[in-house]
TORDRENDREN-443161 format. One record per residue: residue in three letters; x, y, z of N, C-alpha, C, O, CB in turn. Coordinates in steps of 0.02 Angstrom, whole numbers. Glycine has a CB too. Example, Ala and Ser with C-alpha at 12.3 -4.5 7.8 and 13.67 -1.06 7.14 Angstrom:
<drentis>
   resn      n.X      n.Y      n.Z     ca.X     ca.Y     ca.Z      c.X      c.Y      c.Z      o.X      o.Y      o.Z     cb.X     cb.Y     cb.Z
    ALA      660     -284      390      615     -225      390      660     -165      390      712     -166      423      565     -224      452
    SER      642     -112      354      684      -53      357      645        2      394      670       57      402      704      -30      286
</drentis>
This chain:
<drentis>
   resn      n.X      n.Y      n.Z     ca.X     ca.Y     ca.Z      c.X      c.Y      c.Z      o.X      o.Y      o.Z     cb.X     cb.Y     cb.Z
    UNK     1367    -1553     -806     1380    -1583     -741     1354    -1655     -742     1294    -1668     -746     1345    -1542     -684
    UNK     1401    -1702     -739     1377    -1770     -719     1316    -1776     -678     1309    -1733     -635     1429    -1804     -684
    UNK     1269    -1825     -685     1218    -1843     -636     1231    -1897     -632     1247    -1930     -682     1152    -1835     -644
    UNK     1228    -1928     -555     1259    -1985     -515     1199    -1990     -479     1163    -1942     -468     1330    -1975     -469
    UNK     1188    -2047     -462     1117    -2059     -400     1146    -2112     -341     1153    -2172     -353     1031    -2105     -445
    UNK     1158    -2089     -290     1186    -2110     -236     1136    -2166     -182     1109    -2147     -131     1206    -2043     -204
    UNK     1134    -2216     -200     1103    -2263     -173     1130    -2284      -75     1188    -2306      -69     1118    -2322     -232
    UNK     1102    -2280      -30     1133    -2289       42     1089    -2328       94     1035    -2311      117     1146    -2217       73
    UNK     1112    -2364      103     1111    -2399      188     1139    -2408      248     1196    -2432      251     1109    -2442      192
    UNK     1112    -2396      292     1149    -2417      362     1125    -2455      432     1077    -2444      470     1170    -2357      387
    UNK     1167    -2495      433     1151    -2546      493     1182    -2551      548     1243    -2547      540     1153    -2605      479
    UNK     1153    -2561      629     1200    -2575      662     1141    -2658      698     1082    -2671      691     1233    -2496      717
    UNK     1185    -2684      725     1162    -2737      752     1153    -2740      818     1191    -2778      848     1193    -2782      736
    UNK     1101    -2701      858     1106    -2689      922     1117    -2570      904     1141    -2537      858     1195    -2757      962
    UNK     1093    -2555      954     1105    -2481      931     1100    -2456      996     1045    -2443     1019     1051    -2445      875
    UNK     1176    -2444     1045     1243    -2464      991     1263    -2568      982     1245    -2620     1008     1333    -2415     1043
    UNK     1311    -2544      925     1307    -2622      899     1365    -2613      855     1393    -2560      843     1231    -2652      856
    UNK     1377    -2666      834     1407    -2670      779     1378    -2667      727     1320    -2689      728     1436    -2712      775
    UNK     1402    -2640      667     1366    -2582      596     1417    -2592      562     1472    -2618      573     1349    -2486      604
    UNK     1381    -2557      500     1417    -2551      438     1362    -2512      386     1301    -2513      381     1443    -2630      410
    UNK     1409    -2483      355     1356    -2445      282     1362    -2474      214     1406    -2511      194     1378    -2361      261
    UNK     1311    -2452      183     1326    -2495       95     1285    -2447       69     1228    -2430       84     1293    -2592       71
    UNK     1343    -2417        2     1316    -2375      -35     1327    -2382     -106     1386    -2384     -123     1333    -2320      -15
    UNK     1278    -2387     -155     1295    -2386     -234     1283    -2324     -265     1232    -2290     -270     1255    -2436     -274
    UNK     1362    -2312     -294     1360    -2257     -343     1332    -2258     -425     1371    -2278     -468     1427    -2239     -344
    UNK     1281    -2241     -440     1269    -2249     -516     1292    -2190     -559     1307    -2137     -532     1193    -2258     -529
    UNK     1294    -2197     -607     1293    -2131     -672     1306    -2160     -741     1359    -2191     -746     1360    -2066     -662
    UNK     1273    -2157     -786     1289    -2146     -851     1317    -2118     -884     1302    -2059     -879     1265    -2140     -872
    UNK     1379    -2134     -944     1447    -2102     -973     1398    -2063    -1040     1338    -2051    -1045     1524    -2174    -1002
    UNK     1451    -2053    -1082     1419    -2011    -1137     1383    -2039    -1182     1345    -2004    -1215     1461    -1977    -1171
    UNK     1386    -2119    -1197     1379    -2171    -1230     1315    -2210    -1195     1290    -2262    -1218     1446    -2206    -1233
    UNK     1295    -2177    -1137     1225    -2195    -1121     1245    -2271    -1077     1197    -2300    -1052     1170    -2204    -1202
    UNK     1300    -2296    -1070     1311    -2352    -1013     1316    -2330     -944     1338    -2281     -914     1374    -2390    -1024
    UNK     1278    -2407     -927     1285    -2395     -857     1341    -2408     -818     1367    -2464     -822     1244    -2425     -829
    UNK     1366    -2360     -775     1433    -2392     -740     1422    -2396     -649     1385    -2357     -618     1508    -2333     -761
    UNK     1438    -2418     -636     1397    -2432     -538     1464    -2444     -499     1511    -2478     -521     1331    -2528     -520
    UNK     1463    -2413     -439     1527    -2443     -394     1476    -2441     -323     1423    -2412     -311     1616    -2382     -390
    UNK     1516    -2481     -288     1494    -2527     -231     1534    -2513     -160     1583    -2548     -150     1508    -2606     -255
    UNK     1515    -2461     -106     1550    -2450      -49     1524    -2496       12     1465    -2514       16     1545    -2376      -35
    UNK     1561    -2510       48     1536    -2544      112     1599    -2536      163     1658    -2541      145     1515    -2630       98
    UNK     1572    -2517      248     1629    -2540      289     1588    -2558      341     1529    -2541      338     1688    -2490      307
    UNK     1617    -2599      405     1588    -2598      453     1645    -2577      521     1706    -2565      523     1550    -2664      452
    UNK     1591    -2581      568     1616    -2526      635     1599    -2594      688     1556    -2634      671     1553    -2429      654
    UNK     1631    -2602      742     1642    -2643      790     1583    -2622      847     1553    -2666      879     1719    -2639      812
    UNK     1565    -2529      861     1504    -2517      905     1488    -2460      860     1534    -2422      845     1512    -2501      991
    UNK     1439    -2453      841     1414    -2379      816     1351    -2403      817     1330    -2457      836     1441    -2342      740
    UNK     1317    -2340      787     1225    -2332      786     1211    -2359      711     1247    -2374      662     1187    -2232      797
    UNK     1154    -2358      722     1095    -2361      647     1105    -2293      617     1125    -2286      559      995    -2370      667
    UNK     1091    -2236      660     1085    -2168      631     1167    -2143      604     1193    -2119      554     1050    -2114      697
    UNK     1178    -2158      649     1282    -2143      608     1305    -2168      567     1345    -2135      534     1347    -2159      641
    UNK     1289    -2259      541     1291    -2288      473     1264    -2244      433     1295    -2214      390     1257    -2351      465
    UNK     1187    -2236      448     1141    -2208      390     1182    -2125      350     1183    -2100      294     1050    -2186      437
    UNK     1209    -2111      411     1250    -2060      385     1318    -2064      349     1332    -2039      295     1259    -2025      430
    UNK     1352    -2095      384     1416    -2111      344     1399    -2183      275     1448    -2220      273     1483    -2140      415
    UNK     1353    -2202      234     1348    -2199      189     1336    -2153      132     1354    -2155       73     1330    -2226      197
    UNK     1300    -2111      168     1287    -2051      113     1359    -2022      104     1375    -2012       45     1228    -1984      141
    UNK     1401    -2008      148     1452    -1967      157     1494    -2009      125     1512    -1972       78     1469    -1945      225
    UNK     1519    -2056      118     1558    -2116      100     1541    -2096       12     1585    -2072      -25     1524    -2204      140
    UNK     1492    -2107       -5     1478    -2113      -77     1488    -2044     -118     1511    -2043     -175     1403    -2139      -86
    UNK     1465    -1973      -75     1490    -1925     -106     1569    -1917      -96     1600    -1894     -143     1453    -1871      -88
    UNK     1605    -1936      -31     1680    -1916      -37     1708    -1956     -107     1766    -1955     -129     1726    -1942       39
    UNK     1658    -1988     -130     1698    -2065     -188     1710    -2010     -248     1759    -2017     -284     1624    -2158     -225
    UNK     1665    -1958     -259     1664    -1934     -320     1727    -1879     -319     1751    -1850     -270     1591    -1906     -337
    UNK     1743    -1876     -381     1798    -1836     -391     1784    -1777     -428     1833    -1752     -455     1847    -1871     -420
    UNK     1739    -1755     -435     1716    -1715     -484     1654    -1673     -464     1610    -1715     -468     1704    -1756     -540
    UNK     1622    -1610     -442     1561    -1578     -438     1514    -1615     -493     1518    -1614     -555     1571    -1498     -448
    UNK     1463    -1650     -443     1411    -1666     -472     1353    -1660     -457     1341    -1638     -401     1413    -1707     -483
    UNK     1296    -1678     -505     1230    -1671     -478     1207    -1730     -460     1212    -1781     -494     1185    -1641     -521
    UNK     1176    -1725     -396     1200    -1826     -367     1110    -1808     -323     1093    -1763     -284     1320    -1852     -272
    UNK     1070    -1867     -355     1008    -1889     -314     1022    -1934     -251     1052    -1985     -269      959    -1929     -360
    UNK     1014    -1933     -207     1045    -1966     -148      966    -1996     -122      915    -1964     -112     1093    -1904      -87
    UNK      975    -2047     -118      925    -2114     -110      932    -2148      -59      973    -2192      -71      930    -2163     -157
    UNK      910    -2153       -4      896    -2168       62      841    -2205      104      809    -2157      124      897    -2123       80
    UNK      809    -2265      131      787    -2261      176      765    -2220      246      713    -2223      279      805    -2286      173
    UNK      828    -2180      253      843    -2148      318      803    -2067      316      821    -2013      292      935    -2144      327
    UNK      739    -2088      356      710    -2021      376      763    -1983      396      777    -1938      355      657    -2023      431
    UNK      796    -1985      441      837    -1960      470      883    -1918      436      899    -1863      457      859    -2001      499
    UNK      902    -1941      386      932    -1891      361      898    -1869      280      937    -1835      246     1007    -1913      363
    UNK      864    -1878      265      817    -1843      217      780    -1789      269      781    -1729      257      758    -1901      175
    UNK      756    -1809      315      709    -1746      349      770    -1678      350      759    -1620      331      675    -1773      451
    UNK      842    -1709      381      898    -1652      401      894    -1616      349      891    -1559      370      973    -1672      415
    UNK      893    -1617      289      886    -1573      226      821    -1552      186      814    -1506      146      921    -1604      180
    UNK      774    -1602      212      706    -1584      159      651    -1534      214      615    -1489      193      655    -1678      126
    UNK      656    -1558      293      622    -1512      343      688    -1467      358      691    -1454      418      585    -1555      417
    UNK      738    -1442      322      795    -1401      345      800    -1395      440      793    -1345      475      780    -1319      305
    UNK      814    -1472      463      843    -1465      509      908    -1439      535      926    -1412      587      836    -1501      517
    UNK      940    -1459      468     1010    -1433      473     1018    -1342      484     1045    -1310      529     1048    -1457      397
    UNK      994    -1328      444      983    -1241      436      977    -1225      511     1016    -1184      536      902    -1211      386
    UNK      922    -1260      554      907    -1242      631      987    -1253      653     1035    -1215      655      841    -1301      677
    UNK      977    -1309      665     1065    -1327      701     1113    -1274      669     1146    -1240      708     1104    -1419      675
    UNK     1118    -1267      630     1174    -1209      606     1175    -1143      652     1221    -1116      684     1156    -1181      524
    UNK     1119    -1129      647     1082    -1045      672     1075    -1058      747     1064    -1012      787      987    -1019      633
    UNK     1083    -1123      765     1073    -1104      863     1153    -1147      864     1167    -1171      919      975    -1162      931
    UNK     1193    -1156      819     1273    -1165      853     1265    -1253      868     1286    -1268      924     1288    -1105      946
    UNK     1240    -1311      826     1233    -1377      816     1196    -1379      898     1224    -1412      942     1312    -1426      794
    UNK     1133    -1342      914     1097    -1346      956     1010    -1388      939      990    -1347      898     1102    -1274      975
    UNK      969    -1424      943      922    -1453      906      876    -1413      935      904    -1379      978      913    -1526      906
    UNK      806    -1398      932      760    -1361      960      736    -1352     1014      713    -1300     1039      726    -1368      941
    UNK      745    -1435     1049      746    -1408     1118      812    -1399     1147      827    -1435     1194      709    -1452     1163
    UNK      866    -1344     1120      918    -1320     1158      969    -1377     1175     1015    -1365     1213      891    -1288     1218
    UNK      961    -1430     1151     1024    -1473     1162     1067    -1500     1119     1045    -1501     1062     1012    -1520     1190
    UNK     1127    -1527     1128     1171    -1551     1069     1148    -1593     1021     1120    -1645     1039     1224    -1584     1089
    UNK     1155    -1580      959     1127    -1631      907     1179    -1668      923     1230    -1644      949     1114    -1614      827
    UNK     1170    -1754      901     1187    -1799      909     1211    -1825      803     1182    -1826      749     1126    -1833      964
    UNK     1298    -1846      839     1322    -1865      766     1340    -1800      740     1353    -1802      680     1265    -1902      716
    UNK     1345    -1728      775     1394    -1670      743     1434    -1694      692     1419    -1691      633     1444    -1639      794
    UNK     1502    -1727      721     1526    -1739      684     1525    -1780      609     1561    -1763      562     1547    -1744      715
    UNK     1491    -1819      608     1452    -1855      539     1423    -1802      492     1432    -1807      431     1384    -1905      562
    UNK     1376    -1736      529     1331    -1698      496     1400    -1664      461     1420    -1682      406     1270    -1650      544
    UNK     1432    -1614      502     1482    -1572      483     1527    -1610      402     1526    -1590      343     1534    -1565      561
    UNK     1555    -1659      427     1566    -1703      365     1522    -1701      327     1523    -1659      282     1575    -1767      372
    UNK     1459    -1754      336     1414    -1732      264     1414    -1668      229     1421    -1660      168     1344    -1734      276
    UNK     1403    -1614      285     1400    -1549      224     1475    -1535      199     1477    -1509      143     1366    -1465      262
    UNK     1516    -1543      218     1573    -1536      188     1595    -1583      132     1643    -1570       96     1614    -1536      233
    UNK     1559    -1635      126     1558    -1684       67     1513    -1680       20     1520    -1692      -40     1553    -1745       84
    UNK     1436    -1650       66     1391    -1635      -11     1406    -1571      -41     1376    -1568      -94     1307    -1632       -2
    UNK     1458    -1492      -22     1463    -1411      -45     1464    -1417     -114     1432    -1385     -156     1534    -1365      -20
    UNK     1511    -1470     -125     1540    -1459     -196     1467    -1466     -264     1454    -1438     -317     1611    -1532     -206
    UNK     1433    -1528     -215     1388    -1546     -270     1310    -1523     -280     1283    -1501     -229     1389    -1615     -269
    UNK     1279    -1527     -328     1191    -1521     -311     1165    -1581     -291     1171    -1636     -318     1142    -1501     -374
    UNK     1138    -1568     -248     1128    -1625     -198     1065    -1631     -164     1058    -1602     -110     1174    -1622     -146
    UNK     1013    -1667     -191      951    -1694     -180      918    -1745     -138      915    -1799     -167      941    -1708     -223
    UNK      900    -1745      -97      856    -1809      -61      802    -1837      -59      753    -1812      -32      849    -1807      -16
    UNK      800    -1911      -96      746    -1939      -87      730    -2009      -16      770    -2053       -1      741    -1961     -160
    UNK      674    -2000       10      650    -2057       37      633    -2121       -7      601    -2119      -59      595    -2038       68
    UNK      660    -2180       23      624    -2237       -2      602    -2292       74      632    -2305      126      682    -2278      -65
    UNK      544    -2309       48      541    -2378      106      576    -2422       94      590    -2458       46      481    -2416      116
    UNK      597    -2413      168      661    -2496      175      628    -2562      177      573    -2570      204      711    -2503      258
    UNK      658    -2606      152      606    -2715      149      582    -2687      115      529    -2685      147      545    -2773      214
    UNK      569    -2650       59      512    -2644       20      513    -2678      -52      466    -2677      -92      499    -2574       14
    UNK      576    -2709      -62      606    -2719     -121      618    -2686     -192      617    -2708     -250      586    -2758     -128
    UNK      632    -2614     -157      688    -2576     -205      747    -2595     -194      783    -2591     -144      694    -2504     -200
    UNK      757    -2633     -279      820    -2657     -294      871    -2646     -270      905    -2691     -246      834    -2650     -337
    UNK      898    -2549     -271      964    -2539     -258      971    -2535     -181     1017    -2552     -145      989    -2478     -295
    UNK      897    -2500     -163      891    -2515      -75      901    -2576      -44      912    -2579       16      824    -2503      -47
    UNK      898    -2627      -81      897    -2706      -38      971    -2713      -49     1004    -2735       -2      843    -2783      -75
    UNK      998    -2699     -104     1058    -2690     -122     1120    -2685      -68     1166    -2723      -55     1052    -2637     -159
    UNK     1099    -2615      -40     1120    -2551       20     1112    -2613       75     1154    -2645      107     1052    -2463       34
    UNK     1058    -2616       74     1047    -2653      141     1108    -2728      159     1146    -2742      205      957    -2683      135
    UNK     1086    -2761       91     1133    -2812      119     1213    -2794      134     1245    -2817      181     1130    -2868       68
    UNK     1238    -2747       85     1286    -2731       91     1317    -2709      171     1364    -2738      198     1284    -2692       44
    UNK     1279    -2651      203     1275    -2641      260     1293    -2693      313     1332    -2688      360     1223    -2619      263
    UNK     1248    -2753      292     1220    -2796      364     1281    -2859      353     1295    -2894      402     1113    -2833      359
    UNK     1315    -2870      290     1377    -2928      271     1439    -2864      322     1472    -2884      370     1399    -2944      145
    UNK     1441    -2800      300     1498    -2762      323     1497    -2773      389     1548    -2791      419     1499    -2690      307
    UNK     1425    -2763      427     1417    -2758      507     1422    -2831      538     1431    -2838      598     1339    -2723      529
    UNK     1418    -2879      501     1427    -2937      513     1495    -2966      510     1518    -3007      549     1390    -2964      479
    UNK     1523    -2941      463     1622    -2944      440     1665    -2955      496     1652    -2933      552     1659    -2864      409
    UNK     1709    -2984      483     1774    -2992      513     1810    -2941      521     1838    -2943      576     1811    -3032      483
    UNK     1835    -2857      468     1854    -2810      457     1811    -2765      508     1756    -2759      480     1854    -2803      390
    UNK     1810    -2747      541     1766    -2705      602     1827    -2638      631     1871    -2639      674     1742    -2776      685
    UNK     1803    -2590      587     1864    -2521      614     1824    -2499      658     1763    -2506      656     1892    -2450      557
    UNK     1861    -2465      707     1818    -2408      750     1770    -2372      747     1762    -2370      686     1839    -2370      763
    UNK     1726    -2338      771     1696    -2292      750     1715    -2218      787     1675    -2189      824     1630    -2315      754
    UNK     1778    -2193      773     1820    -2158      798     1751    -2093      840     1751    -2079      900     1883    -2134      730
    UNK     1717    -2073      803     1672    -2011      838     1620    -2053      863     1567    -2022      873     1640    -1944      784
    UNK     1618    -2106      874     1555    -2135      923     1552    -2129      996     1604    -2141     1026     1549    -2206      916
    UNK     1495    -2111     1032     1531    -2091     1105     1437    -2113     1131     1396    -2116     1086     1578    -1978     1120
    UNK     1417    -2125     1200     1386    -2156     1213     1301    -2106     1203     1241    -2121     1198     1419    -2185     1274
    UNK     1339    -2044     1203     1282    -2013     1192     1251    -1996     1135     1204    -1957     1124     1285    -1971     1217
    UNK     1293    -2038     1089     1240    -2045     1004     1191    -2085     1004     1156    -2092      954     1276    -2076      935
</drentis>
């Protein structure tokens, strides 16, 4: 199984704001080179927390193949959803959060897990400004997309994210 390490950021400028995500795909071929690809889009109003998500999601839909992918993040937010198995709760009370109300960004989560099934799929925390390379990387990428001229919708954004 390929191992890929999924590098991600997300920004919005104002929350809600205008955003964008930036994600680098890494993996090494058989020959021990490095090969890297580079995702970014931005959104005209969306959140911080819905970038942070649709980078991760963005970088696993890229792969074509079941892999074993380290997924590298800033975003408590969604490292906690898998490492404190928040998700598991929301599943078992019907995308309800603990105190009995709608999780926020359903639709983003639902996607993610339907983009990470195929693969083994790991989460790490990193501090953001901290100057990890591929994190500052993420970041700028994010904040040029949310800044861009190219600004698509953020079709599932609604005021109560």
């Amino acid at each position: 199984m390929q191992h890929v390490v999924l590098y991600s950021d997300g920004s919005a400028r104002g929350n809600p704001g205008p955003g964008g995500y930036g994600a680098v795909l890494q993996f090494r071929d058989a020959a021990g080179e490095l090969h890297e690809k580079e995702l970014s889009q931005g959104y005209a109003r969306t959140t911080n927390n819905r970038m942070e998500l649709l980078g991760v999601i963005v970088g696993l839909e890229a792969l074509k193949r079941p892999c074993k992918v380290d997924v590298v993040t800033d975003s408590q937010y969604v490292v906690k959803a898998f490492t404190d198995h928040w998700v598991d709760g929301w599943l078992k009370r019907g995308w309800k959060n603990s105190q009995k109300k709608p999780v926020k960004n359903v639709d983003l989560w639902q996607r993610l897990l339907a983009a990470k099934a195929p693969h083994e799929v790991t989460f790490h925390w990193v501090k953001g400004h901290a100057g990890h390379p591929e994190n500052e990387r993420c970041d700028a990428l994010a904040t040029a997309a949310a800044d861009g001229h190219v600004l698509l919708k953020d079709e599932g954004f609604t005021s109560a994210d």
